[in-house]
C-alpha positions as CSV (number, residue, x, y, z in Angstrom):
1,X,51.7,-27.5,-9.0
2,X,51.1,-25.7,-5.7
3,X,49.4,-22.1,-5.0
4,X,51.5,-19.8,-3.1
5,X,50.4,-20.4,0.7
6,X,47.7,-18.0,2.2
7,X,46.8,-16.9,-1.1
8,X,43.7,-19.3,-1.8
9,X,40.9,-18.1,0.8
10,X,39.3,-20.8,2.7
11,X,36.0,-19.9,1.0
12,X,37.6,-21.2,-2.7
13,X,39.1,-23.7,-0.8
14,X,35.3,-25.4,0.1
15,X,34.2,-24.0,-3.5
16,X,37.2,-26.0,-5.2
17,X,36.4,-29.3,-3.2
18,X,32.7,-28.8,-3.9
19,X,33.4,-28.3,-7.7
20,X,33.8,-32.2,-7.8
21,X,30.4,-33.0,-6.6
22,X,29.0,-31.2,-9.4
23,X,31.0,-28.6,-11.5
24,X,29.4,-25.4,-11.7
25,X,29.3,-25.2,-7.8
26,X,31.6,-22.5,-7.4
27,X,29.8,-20.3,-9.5
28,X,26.6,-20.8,-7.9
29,X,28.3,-20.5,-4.3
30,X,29.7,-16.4,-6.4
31,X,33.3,-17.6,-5.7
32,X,34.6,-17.7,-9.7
33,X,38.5,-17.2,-8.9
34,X,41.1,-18.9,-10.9
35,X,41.6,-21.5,-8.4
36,X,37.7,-22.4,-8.0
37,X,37.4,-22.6,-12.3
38,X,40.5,-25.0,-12.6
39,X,39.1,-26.9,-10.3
40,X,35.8,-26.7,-12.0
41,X,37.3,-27.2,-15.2
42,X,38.8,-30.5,-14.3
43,X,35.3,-31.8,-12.8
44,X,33.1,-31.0,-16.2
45,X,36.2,-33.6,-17.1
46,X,35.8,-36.4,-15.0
47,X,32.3,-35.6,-15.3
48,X,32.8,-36.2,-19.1
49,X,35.0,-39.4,-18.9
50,X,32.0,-40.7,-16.3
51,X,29.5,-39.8,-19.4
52,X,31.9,-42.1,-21.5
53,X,32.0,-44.8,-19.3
54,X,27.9,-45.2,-19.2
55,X,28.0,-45.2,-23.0
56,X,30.6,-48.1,-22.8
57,X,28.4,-49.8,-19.9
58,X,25.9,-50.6,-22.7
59,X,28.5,-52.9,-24.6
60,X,27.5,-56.6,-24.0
61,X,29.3,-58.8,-21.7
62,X,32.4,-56.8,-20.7
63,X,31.0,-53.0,-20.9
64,X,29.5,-53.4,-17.4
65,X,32.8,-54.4,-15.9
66,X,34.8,-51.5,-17.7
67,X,32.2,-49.2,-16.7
68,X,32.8,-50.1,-13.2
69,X,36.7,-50.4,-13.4
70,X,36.4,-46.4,-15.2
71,X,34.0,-45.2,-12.4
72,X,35.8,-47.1,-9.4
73,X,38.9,-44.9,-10.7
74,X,37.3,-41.8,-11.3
75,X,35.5,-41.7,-7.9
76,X,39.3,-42.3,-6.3
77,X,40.4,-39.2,-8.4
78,X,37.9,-36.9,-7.6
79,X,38.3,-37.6,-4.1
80,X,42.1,-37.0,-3.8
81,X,41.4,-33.6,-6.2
82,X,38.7,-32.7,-3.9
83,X,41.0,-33.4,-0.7
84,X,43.8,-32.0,-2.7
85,X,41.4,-28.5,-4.0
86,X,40.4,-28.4,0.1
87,X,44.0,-27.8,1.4
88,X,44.3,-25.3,-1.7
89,X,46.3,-27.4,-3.9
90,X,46.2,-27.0,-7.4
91,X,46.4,-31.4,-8.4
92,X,46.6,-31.4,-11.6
93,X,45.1,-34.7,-13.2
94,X,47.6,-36.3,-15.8
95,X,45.6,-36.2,-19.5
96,X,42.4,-34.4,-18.3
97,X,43.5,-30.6,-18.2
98,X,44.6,-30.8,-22.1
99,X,41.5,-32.6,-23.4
100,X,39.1,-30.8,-21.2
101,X,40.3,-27.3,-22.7
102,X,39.6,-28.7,-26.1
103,X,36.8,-30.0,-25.3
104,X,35.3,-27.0,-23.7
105,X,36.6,-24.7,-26.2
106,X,34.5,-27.1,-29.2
107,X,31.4,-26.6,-27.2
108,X,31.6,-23.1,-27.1
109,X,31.3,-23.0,-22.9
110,X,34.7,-21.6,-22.8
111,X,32.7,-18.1,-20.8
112,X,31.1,-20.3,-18.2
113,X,34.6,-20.9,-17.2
114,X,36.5,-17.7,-17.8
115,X,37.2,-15.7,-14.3
């Protein structure tokens, strides 16, 4: 799913990209639009999934391997959304929108991301 062109400023753009270096970005940077908090959103995801995969690292024998298979994959993603966030795209991730919703509405951080 695309934003209309010319309406994402190039100032969400860099605050979308950055979002997937570390989440809460575009809210430090003062740039909380509805593009730069779905991109945020679907960081603190892939940020959650990487949490995941350092649990599963501690699992003997195999859990280093899976950890690196999860991370190798969620590095790739994170650089195509950031790309993707830079040109103003919005690239939805298949499975982490959904789950990172519920997830934020259990923690009760649902106004950290609210525009």
């Amino acid at each position: 799913m695309a934003i209309i062109p010319g309406t994402v400023t190039s100032q969400e753009k860099l605050a979308g990209a950055l979002a997937y270096l570390l989440f809460p970005i575009p809210m430090i940077m003062n740039v909380k639009t509805e593009f730069t908090v779905f991109q945020s959103k679907q960081s603190f995801g892939l940020f959650c999934i990487s949490i995941i995969a350092m649990i599963i690292g501690f699992i003997p024998f195999i859990g280093g391997f899976i950890r690196f298979i999860i991370c190798l994959g969620l590095f790739v993603v994170a650089c195509w959304s950031a790309y993707q966030a830079y040109l103003g795209n919005k690239f939805v991730v298949p499975g982490i929108t959904e789950y990172t919703n519920i997830a934020i509405a259990k923690l009760g951080i649902a106004h950290f991301f609210q525009v």
